[in-house]
BANU-418063 format. One record per atom (N, C-alpha, C): x, y, z. Coordinates in steps of 0.2 Angstrom, whole numbers, plus 5000, padded with zeros to 4 digits. Example, Ala and Ser with C-alpha at 12.3 -4.5 7.8 and 13.67 -1.06 7.14 Angstrom:
! residues 2
506649725039 506249785039 506649845039 506449895035 506849955036 506450005039 
//
This chain:
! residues 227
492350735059 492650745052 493350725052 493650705048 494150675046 494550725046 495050755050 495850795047 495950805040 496150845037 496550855032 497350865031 497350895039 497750915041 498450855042 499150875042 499450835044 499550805052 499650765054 499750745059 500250785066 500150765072 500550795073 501350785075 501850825079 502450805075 502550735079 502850705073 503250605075 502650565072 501950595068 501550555064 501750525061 501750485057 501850465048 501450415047 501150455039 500850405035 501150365031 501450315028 501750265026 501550215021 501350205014 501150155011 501550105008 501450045007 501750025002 501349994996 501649984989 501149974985 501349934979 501049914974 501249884969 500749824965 500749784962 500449734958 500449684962 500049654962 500049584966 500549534962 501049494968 501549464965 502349504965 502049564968 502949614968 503249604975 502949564979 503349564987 503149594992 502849654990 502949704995 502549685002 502149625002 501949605011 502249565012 502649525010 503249495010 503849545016 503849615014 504449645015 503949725022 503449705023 502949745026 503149755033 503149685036 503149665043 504149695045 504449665042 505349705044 505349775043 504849795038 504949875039 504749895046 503949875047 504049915052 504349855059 504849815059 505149795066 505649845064 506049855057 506449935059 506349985061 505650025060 505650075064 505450065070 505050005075 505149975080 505649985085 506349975080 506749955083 507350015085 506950085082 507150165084 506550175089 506150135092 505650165096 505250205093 504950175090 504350205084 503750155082 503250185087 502650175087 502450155081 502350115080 501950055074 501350045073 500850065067 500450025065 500349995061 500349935060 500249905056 499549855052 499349915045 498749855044 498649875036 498149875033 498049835027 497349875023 497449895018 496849895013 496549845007 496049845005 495549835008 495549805016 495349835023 495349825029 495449835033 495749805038 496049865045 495549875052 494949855049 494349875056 493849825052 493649795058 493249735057 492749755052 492349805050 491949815045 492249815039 492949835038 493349845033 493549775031 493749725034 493949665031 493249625030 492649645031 492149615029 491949625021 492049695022 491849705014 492649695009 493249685011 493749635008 493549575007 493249535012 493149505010 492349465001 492049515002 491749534995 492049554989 492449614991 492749624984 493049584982 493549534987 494049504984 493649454981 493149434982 492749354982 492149354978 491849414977 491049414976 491349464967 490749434962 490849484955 490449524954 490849584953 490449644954 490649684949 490449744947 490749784940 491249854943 491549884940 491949914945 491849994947 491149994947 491050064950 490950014957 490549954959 490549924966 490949934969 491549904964 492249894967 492349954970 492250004968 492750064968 492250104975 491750084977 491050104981 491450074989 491550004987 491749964992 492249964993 492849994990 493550024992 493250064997 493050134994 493050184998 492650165003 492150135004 491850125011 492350105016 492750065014 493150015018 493650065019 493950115016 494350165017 494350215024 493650235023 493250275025 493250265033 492950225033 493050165040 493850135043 494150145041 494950105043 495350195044 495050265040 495350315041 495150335049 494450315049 494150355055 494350315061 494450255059 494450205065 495250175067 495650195064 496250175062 496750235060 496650245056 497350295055 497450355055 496850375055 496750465059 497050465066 496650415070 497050425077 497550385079 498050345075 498750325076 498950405073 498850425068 499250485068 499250535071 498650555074 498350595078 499050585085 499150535087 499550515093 500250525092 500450515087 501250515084 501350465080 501150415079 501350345078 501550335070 501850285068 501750295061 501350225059 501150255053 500450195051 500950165044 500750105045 501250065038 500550035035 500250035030 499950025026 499749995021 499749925020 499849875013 499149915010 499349965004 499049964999 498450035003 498250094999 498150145000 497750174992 497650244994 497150244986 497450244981 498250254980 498350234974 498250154970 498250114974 498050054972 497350054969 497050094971 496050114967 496350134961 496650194960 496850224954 497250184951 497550144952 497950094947 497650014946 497050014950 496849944950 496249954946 495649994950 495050024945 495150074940 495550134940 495550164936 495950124932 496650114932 496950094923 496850034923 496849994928 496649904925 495949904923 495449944927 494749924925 494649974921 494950024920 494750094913 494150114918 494050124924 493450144928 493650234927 493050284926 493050364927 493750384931 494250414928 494750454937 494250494938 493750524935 493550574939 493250564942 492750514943 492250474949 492650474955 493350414953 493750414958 493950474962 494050534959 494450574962 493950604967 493350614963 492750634969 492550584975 492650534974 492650474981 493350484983 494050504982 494450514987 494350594991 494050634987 494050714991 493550684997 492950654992 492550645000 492550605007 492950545005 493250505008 493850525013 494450535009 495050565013 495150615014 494750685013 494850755013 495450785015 495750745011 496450785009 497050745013 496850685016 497450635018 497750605011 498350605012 498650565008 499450525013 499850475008 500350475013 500850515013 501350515019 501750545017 502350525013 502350455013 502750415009 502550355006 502550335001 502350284996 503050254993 502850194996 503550144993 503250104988 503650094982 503150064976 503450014976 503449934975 503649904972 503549854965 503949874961 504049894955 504149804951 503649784948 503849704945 503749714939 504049694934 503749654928 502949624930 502549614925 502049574927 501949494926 502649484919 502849404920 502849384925 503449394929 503849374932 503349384940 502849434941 502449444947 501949384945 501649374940 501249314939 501449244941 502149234937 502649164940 502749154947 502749214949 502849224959 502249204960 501449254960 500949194963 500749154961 500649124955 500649054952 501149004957 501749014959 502148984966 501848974970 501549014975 501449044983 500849034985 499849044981 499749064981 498949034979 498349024981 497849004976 497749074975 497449114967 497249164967 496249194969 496749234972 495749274972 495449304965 494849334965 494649394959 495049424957 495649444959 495949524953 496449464952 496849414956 497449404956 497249354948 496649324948 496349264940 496549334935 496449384935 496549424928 497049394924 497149414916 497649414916 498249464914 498749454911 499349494911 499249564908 498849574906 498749654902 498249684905 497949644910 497749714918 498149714921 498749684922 499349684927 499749724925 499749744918 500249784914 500149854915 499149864912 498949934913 498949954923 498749904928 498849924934 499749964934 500249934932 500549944933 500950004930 500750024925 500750084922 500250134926 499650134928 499350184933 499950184939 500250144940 500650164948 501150184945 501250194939 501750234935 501650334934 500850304934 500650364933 500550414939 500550374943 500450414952 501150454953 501650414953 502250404954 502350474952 502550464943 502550534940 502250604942 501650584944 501250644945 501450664951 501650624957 501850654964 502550624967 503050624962 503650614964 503850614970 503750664974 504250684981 503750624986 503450594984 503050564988 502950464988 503350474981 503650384977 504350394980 504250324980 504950284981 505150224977 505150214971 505050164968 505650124970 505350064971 505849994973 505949944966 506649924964 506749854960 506549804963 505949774962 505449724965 506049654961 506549664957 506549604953 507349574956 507649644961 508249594965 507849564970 508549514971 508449484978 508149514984 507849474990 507549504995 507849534998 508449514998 509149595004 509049614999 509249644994 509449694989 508649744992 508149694986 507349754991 507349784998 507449725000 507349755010 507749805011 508449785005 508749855010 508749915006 508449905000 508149994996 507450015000 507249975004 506549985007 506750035011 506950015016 507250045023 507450105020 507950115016 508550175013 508050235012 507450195010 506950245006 506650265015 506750225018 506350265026 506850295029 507550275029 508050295033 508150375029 508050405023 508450425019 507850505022 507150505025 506950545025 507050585032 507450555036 507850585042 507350595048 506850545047 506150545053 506650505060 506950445059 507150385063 507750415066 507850395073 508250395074 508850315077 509350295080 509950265078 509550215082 509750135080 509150095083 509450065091 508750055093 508950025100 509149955101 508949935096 509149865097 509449845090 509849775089 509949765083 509549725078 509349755071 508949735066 508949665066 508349635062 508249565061 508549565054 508949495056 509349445050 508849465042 509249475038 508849465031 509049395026 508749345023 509149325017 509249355010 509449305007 509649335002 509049274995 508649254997 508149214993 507749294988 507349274983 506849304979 506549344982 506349404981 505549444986 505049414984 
//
């Protein structure tokens, strides 16, 4: 059975979050070489995925059309499996887990972009996570113009990323709506400065909860280009 419990001390849970087209795996990897770089154990991996079973069934959702109780089935399966198999016992050890994308991404991607039941959802995360959550959530925060222009750039799109701009709208008001409801737990990031400017509100939102200590080596160079 899955902990509900917090980890023990020097664990941490970590997310980052947002709309696709906000940056945030862009800015994923330098978070964690900074805390790397206090001597802190790093994990670093990914939702939908993370354990070979998990990136199987990513690879379905992202790819295969389904309606969105599937979706919301195959989330949680995939969760399920990357908690047991991944991120239960990196926290278990001390480590910190970083995280591209977590259940609030369900709740803002199935529940407000797809109008899917929250209630259904809620009852697949009690049974799923039994009470894991993280202990910080970095949001990165975009217009959904301006996130569509970004993939449209960089990008062939997969199934969510084809939507268009009024799923990205209401996604992006569900991660508004998490936000609110668990403030001490959001970090919202202006996804719409430059990459220093993000990178380094990223960091401030890790440096600022007094986990790290003074680093061992010195940080990687950032530019000043778009996130």
């Amino acid at each position: 059975m899955i902990s509900a419990t917090p980890a023990r001390a020097g664990g941490r849970f970590v997310t980052v979050e947002g709309i696709d087209g906000a940056g945030k795996s862009s800015h994923i990897e330098a978070l964690a070489d900074w805390a790397r770089a206090r001597g802190v154990d790093v994990v670093l991996t990914r939702e939908p995925g993370g354990t070979p079973l998990a990136e199987r069934l990513r690879d379905l959702f992202l790819h295969e059309p389904m309606d969105p109780l599937t979706e919301a089935l195959l989330v949680f399966a995939a969760r399920r499996d990357h908690l047991r198999q991944v991120i239960e016992p990196a926290l278990s050890r001390g480590a910190m887990v970083l995280c591209d994308r977590f259940t609030d991404a369900t709740f803002a991607y199935q529940g407000a972009g797809r109008g899917f039941d929250l209630a259904v959802l809620s009852q697949l995360e009690t049974w799923v996570q039994q009470g894991r959550q993280p202990d910080l959530t970095l949001w990165f925060d975009l217009d959904p113009t301006e996130a569509a222009r970004r993939r449209a750039a960089v990008r062939s799109a997969d199934r969510l990323e084809r939507e268009d701009e009024s799923f990205f709208t209401r996604v992006r008001d569900g991660y508004a709506q998490r936000a609110q409801a668990t403030p001490a737990r959001f970090a919202r990031i202006d996804a719409a400065q430059t990459r220093e400017a993000v990178r380094a509100d990223a960091i401030a939102a890790l440096a600022e909860r007094g986990w790290f200590p003074q680093p061992l080596s010195p940080l990687p160079a950032t530019d000043d280009r778009r996130a």
